[in-house]
C-alpha positions in Angstrom: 10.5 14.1 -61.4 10.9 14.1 -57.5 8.9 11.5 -55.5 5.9 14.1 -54.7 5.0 15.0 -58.5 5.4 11.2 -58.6 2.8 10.5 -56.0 0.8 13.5 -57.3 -0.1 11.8 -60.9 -0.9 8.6 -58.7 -3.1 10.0 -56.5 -5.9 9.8 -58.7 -5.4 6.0 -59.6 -5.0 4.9 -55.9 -8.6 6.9 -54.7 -10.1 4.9 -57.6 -8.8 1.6 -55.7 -9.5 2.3 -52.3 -13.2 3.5 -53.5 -13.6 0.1 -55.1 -12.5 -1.5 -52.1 -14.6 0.4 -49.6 -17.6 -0.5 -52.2 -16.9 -4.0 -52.4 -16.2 -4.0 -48.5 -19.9 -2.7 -48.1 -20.9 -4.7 -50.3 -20.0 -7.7 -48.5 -21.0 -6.8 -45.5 -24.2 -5.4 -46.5 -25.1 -9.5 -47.9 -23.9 -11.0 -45.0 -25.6 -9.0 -43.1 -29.1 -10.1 -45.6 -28.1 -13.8 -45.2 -28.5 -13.5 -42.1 -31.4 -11.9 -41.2 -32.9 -13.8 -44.0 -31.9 -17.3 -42.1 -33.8 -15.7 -38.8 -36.8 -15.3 -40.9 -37.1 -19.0 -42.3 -36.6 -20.4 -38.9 -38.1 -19.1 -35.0 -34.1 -21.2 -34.2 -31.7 -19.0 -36.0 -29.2 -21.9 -35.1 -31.5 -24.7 -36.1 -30.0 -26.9 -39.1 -32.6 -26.0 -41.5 -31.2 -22.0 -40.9 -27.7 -22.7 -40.9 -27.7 -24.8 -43.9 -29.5 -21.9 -45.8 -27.4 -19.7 -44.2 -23.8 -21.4 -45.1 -25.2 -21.9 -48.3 -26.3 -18.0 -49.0 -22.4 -17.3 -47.5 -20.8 -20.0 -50.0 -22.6 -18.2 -53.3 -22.3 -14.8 -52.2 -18.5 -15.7 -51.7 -18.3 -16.6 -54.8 -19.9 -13.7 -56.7 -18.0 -11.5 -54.0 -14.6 -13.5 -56.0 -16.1 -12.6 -59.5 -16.7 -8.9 -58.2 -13.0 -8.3 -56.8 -11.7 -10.0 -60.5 -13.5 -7.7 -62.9 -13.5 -4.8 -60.7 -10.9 -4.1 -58.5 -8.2 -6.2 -59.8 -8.2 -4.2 -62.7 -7.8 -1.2 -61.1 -4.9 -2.6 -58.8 -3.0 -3.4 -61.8 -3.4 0.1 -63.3 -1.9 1.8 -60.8 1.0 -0.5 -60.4 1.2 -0.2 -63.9 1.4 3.5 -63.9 3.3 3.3 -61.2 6.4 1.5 -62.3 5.9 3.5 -65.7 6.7 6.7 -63.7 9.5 5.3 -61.2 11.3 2.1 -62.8 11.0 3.3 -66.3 12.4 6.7 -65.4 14.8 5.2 -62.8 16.4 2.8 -65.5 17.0 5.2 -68.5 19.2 7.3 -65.7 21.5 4.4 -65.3 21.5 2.9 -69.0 21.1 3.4 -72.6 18.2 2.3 -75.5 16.0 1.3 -72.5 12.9 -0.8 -73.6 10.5 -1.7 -70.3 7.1 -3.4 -70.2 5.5 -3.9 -67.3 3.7 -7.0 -68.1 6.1 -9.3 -69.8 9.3 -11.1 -69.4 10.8 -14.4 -70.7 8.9 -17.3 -72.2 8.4 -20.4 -69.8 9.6 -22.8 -72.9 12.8 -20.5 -73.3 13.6 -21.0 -69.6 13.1 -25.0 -69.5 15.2 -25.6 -72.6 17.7 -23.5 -70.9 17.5 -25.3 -68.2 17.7 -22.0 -65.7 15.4 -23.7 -63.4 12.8 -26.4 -62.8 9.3 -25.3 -64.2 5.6 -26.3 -63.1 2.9 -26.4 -64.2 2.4 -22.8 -62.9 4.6 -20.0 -64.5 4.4 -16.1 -64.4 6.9 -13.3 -65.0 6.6 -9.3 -65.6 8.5 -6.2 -65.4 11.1 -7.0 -68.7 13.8 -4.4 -68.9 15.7 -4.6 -72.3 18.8 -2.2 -72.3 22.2 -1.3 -72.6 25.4 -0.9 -70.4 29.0 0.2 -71.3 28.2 -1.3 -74.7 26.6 -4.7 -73.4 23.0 -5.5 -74.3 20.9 -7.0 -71.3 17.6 -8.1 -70.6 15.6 -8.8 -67.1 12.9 -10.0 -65.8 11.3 -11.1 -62.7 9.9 -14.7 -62.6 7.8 -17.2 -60.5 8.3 -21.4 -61.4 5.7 -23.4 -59.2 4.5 -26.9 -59.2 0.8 -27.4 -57.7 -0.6 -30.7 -57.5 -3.8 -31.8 -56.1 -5.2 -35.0 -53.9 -8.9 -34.8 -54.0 -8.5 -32.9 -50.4 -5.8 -30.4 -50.4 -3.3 -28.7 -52.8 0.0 -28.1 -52.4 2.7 -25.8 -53.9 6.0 -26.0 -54.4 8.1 -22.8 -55.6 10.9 -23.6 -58.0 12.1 -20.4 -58.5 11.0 -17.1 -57.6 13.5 -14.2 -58.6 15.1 -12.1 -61.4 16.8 -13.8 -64.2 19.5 -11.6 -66.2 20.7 -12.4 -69.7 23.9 -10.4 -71.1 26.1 -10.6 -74.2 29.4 -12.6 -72.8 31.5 -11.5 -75.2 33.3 -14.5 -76.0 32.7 -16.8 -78.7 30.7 -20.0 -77.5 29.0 -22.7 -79.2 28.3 -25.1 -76.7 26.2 -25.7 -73.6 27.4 -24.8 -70.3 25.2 -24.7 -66.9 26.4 -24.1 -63.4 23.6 -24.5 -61.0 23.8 -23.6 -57.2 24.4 -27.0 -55.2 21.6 -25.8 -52.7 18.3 -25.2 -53.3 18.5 -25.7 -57.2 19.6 -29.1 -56.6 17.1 -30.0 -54.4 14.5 -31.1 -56.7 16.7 -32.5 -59.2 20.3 -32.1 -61.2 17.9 -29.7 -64.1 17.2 -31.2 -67.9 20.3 -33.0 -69.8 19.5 -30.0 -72.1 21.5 -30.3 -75.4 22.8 -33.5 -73.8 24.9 -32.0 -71.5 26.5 -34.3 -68.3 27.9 -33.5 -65.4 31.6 -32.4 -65.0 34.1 -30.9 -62.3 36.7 -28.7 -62.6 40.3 -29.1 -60.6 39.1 -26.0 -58.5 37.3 -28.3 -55.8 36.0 -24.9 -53.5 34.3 -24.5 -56.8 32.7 -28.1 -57.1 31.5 -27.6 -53.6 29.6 -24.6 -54.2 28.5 -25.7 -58.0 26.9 -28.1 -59.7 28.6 -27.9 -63.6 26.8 -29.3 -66.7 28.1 -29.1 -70.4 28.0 -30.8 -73.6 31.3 -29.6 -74.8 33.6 -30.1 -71.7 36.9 -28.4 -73.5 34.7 -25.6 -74.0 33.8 -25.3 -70.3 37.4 -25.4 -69.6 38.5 -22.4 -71.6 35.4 -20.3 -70.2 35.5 -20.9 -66.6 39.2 -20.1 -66.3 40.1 -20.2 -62.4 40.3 -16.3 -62.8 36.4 -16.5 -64.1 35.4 -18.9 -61.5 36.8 -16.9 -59.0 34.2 -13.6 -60.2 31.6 -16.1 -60.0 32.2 -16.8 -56.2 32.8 -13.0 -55.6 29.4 -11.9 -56.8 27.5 -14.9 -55.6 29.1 -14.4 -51.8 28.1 -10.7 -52.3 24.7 -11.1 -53.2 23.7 -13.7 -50.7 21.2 -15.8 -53.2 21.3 -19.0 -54.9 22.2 -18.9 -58.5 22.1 -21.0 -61.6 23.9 -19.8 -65.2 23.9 -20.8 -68.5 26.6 -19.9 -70.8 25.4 -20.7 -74.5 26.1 -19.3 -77.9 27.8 -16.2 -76.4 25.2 -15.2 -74.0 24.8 -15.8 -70.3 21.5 -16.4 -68.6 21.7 -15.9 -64.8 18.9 -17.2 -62.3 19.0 -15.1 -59.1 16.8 -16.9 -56.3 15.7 -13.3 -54.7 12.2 -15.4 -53.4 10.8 -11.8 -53.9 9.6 -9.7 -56.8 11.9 -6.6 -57.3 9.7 -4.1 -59.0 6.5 -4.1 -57.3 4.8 -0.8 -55.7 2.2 -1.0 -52.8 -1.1 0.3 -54.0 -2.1 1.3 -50.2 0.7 3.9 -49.5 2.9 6.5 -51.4 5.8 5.6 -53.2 8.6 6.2 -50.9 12.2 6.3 -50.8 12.3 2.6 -49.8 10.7 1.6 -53.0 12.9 3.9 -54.9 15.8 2.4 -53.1 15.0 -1.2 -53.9 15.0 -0.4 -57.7 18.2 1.6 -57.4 19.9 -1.9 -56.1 18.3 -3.6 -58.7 20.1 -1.6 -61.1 23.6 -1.4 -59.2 23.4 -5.3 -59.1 22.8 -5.5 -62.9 25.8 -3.0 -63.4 27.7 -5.0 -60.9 26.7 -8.4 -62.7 27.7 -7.1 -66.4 31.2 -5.4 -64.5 32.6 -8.5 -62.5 31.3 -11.4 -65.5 33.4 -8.9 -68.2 35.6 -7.4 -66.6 38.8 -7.3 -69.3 37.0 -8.1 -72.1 39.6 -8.7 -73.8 40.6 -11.5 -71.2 37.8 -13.2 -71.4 38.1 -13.4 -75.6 40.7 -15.8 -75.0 
């Protein structure tokens, strides 16, 4: 299916949105339009404080019905036609490039999963979508994109930090572990705090000190770490981190590896105001080339990484 047939089946879903927004648009100025009018009428001083209170007043409710209205009836729609959208692009895109593909739009991982991993920080806010469960060269994966924020609130104003916002990647290792390793970026990850002592891990460092520079290493089985980040592996880990140009944090742990890519952007998400193009297509295409890439560097000679 060629971008045109793809754009064809969408037409219909994105003339439903941008009806729903020129309705609501009306709407909206159609009442503002009543409120004020109707302040003129209750006052010969339009700009009298008896007229502006009724006025701001009128504006604050009518904002807030305007809210309700844009939740229950054009939201919806919105995520329908992404919906539909990523069905017919990332879905298709994926089972090109791997095998026993399983995608849904609207999930990804669990928030607890994630904090007793210890991937990254999480708040008290917490959202992920576009899972993608599949298989490459005989290596079961799973993605998904994810946003970790904090908001807290004074009485006046609210403010948000974002813990993570990006893709995280689990994959089969393919080497037997049975502890608890975590390498976390010694950037951004790091500013906040060191993460959870999950499974009562502490801090190590390796004799690779390029390595301690760039990493932040956690594990409650420090021979363990040893054999696994061999100064061959450690080496694949600053090759792929230097050529993807993001903060990281992985977790090694019972012979799987959980990577935390620090994109700050949602991969898979289509504009509902114009045609998928080739840009979008493009963006999923490096999605998937970084996943392959990932999976190749991490086990490359799998049987060198048995040990």
């Amino acid at each position: 299916m060629n971008i045109d047939e793809i754009n064809k089946k969408l037409k219909p879903l994105r003339d439903e949105v941008t009806r729903t927004l020129f309705v609501t648009g009306g709407l909206m100025l159609g009442v503002t339009i009543f409120i004020l009018l109707a302040s003129n009428t209750r006052s010969k001083d339009p700009f009298s404080p008896s007229s502006s209170s009724f006025a701001m007043f009128a504006f604050i409710i009518w904002m807030l019905i305007l809210l309700a209205i844009t939740n229950f009836l054009v939201q919806p729609k919105i995520r329908a036609y992404k919906e539909k959208a990523k069905i017919l692009v990332n879905k298709t895109l994926f089972e090109t490039a791997f095998t026993n593909v399983d995608y849904v739009p609207t999930q990804g991982f669990d928030q607890d999963a994630m904090q007793q991993l210890g991937i990254m920080e999480t708040g008290n806010r917490y959202s992920t979508n576009d899972f993608v469960r599949g298989e490459y060269n005989g290596i079961t994966f799973e993605r998904a994109d994810v946003l970790s924020e904090n908001v807290t609130n004074n009485g006046k104003t609210s403010t948000t930090e974002t813990y993570f916002h990006g893709q995280v990647i689990m994959f089969d290792f393919h080497k037997d572990t049975t502890g608890y390793i975590r390498i976390r970026d010694a950037g951004w990850f790091n500013k906040f705090t060191d993460g959870p002592r999950t499974d009562d891990s502490r801090k190590i460092k390796f004799e690779d000190d390029r390595f301690n520079k760039q990493w932040a290493t956690f594990t409650n089985n420090e021979q363990e770490a040893y054999r696994v980040f061999t100064p061959h592996f450690m080496e694949k880990i600053n090759e792929f981190r230097a050529r993807l140009g993001y903060e990281l944090s992985m977790v090694v742990k019972d012979g799987v590896v959980y990577l935390g890519i620090y994109s700050s952007h949602d991969v898979m998400e289509p504009s509902v105001y114009t045609d998928v193009d080739e840009g979008y297509v493009k963006e999923i295409a490096q999605e998937i080339a970084t996943i392959q890439y990932i999976i190749d560097t991490l086990t490359e000679n799998k049987e060198y990484f048995r040990g």
